[in-house]
C-alpha positions as CSV (number, residue, x, y, z in Angstrom):
1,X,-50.7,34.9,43.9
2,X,-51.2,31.0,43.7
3,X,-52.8,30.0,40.6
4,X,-55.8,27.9,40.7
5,X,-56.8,24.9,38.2
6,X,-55.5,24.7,34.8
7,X,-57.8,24.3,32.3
8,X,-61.3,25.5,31.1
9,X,-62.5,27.2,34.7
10,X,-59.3,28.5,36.5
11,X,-59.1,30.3,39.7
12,X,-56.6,32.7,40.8
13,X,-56.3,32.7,44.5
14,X,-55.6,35.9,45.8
15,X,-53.8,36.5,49.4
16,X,-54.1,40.1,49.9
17,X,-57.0,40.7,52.7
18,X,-54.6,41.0,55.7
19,X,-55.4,37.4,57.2
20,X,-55.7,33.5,56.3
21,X,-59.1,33.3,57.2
22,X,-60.1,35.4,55.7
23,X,-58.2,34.7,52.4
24,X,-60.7,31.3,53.0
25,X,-63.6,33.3,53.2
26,X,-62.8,35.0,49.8
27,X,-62.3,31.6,47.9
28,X,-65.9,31.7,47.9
29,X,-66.4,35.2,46.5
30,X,-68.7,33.3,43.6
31,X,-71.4,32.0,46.4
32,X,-73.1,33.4,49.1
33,X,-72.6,36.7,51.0
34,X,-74.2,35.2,54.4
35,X,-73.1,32.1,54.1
36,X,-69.8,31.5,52.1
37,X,-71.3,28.6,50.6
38,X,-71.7,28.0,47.3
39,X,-75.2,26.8,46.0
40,X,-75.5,23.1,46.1
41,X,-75.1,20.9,43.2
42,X,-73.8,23.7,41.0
43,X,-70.3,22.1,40.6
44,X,-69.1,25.8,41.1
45,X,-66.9,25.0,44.3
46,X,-64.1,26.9,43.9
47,X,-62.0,24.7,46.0
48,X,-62.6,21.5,44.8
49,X,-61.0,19.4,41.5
50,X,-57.6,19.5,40.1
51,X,-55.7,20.1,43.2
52,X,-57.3,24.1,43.9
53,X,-57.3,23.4,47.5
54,X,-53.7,22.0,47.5
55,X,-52.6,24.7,45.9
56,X,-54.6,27.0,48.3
57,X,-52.8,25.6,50.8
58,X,-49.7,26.2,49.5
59,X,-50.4,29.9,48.8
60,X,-51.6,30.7,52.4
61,X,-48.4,29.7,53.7
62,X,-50.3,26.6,55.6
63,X,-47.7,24.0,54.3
64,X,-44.8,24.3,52.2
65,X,-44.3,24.5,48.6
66,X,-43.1,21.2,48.6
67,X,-45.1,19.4,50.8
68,X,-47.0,16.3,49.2
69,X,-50.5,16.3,49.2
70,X,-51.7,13.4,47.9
71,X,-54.3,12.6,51.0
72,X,-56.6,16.0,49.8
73,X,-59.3,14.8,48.6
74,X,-63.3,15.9,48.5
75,X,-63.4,15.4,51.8
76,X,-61.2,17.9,52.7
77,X,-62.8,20.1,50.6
78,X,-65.9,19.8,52.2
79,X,-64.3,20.4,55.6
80,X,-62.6,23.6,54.2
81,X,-65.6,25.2,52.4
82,X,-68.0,24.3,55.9
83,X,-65.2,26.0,58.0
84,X,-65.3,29.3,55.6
85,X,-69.4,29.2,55.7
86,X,-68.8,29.6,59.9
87,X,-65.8,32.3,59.3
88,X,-67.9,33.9,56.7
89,X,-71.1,34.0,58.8
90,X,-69.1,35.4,62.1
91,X,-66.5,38.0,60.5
92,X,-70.0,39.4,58.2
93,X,-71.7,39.5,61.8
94,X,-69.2,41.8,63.7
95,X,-69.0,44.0,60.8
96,X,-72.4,44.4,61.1
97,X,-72.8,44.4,64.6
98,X,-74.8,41.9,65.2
99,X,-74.2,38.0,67.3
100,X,-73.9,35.1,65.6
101,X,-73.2,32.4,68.4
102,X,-74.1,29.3,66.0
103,X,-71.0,30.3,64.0
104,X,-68.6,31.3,67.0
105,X,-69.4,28.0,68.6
106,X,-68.6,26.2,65.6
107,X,-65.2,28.6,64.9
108,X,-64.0,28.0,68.6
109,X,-64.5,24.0,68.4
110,X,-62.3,23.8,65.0
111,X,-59.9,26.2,66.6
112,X,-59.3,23.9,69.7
113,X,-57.5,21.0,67.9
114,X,-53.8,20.7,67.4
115,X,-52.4,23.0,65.1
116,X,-49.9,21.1,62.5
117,X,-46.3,20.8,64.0
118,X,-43.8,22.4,62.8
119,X,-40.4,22.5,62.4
120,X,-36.8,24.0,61.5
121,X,-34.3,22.6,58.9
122,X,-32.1,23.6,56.9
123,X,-32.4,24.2,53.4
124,X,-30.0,23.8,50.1
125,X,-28.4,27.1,51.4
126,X,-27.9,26.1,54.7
127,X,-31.0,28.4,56.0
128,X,-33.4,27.9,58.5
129,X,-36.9,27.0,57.0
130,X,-39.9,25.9,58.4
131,X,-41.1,22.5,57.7
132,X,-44.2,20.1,58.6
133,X,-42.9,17.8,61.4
134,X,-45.3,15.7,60.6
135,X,-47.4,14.6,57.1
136,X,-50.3,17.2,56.8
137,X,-53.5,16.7,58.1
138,X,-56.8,18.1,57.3
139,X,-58.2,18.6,61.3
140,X,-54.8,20.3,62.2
141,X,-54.9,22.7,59.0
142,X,-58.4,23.6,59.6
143,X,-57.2,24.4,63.3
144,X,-55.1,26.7,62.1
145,X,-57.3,28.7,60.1
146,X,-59.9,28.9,62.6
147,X,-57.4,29.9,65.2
148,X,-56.2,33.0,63.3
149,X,-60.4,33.6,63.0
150,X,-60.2,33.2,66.5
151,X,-56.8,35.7,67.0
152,X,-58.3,38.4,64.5
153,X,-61.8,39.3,66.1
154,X,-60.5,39.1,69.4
155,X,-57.9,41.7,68.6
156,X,-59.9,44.8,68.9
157,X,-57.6,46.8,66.7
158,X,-57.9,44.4,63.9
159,X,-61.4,43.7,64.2
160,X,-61.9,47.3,63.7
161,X,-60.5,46.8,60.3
162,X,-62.2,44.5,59.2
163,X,-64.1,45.6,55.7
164,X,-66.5,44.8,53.4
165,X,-65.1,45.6,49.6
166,X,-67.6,48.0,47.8
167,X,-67.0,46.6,44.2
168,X,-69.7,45.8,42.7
169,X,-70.7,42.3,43.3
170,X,-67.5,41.7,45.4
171,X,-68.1,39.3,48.0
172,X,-64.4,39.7,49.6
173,X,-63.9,41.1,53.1
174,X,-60.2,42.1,54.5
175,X,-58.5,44.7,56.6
176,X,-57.9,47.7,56.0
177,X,-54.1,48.6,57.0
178,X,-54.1,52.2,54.9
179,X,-53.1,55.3,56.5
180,X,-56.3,57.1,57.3
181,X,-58.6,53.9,56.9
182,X,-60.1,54.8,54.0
183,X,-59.3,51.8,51.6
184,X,-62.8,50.7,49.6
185,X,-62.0,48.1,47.6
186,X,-60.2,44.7,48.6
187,X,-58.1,45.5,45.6
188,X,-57.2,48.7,43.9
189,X,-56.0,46.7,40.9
190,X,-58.9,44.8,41.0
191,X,-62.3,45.9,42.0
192,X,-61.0,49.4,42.2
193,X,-59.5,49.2,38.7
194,X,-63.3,47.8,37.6
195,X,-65.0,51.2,39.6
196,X,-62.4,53.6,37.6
197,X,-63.8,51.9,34.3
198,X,-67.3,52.4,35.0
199,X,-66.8,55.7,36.2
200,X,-65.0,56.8,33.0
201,X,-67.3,55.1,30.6
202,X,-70.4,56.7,32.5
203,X,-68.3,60.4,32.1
204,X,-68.5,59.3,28.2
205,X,-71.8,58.1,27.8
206,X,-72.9,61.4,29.2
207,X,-70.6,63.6,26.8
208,X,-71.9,61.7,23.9
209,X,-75.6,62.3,25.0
């Protein structure tokens, strides 16, 4: 885990759902189902201030930990939370089983840029690392996350895994790697942790009726 801001309203990005896009479309677990957006004007972008989608970044594995990032700015953020309203609106659509062309013709023009370059160097140890080959930009990075989009649902195995979490109020969707395919929640520590709590206090609430 990658933590979010400091400060008075942090966020703890999470990178557990099985893919990067879909570890963008959970940034916005606060907003809308349908859309991924969050409400306008609310200053509730999780992304945005205090370096959160540097740090996001980071965490996905989309550049490395020591990679400067001084050219993020709200711009960027803007870019990233319109991409995860299209990957939001697309992924929620083949779950349900329904088309959604608007956003698969968005996904598909982001996903045709150049991903970021990359290459190998060595490190203090003398190991092999992978490195930008070139200072980060925001058209390439988006690339890449619309590309895995892109590589997930049209991998029928994978798009077949695809989940949304039943915790209450949960928002997040990811894919569901357990033996049997029968994994609820997007997190057992998390939302399944919060549907073990409820549970236990409706079992007392009961007994003490």
């Amino acid at each position: 885990m990658t933590a979010g801001a400091t400060g008075t309203a942090p966020y703890d990005w999470r990178f557990d759902s099985g893919r990067i896009c879909l570890d963008l479309v959970a940034t916005a677990e606060t907003g809308s189902a349908e859309t991924g957006s969050v409400p306008t004007g609310s200053g509730r972008e999780p992304l945005a201030g205090a370096g959160r989608l540097g740090r996001w970044l980071v965490g996905a594995g989309l550049v490395p930990a020591d990679t400067q990032l001084a050219a993020v700015d709200g711009r960027w953020v803007d870019r990233f939370a319109e991409l995860r309203g299209w990957i939001s609106q697309l992924v929620r659509a083949e779950i349900d089983g329904r088309p959604a062309e608007s956003a698969l013709d968005r996904v598909n023009a982001i996903a045709a840029g150049p991903p970021p370059a990359i290459r190998a160097v060595r490190d203090e140890d003398g190991s092999l690392v992978r490195a930008l080959g070139a200072a980060p930009e925001c058209g390439a990075l988006l690339a890449a996350v619309a590309r895995d989009a892109v590589e997930l649902l049209t991998d029928p195995a994978a798009r077949a895994r695809l989940r949304q979490c039943e915790g209450e109020g949960c928002l997040r969707v990811y894919l569901d790697t357990s033996r049997g395919r029968r994994r609820r929640w997007c997190s057992s520590e998390v939302c399944g942790n919060r549907e073990r709590v409820a549970r236990h206090r409706r079992r007392a609430a009961v007994a003490r009726a």
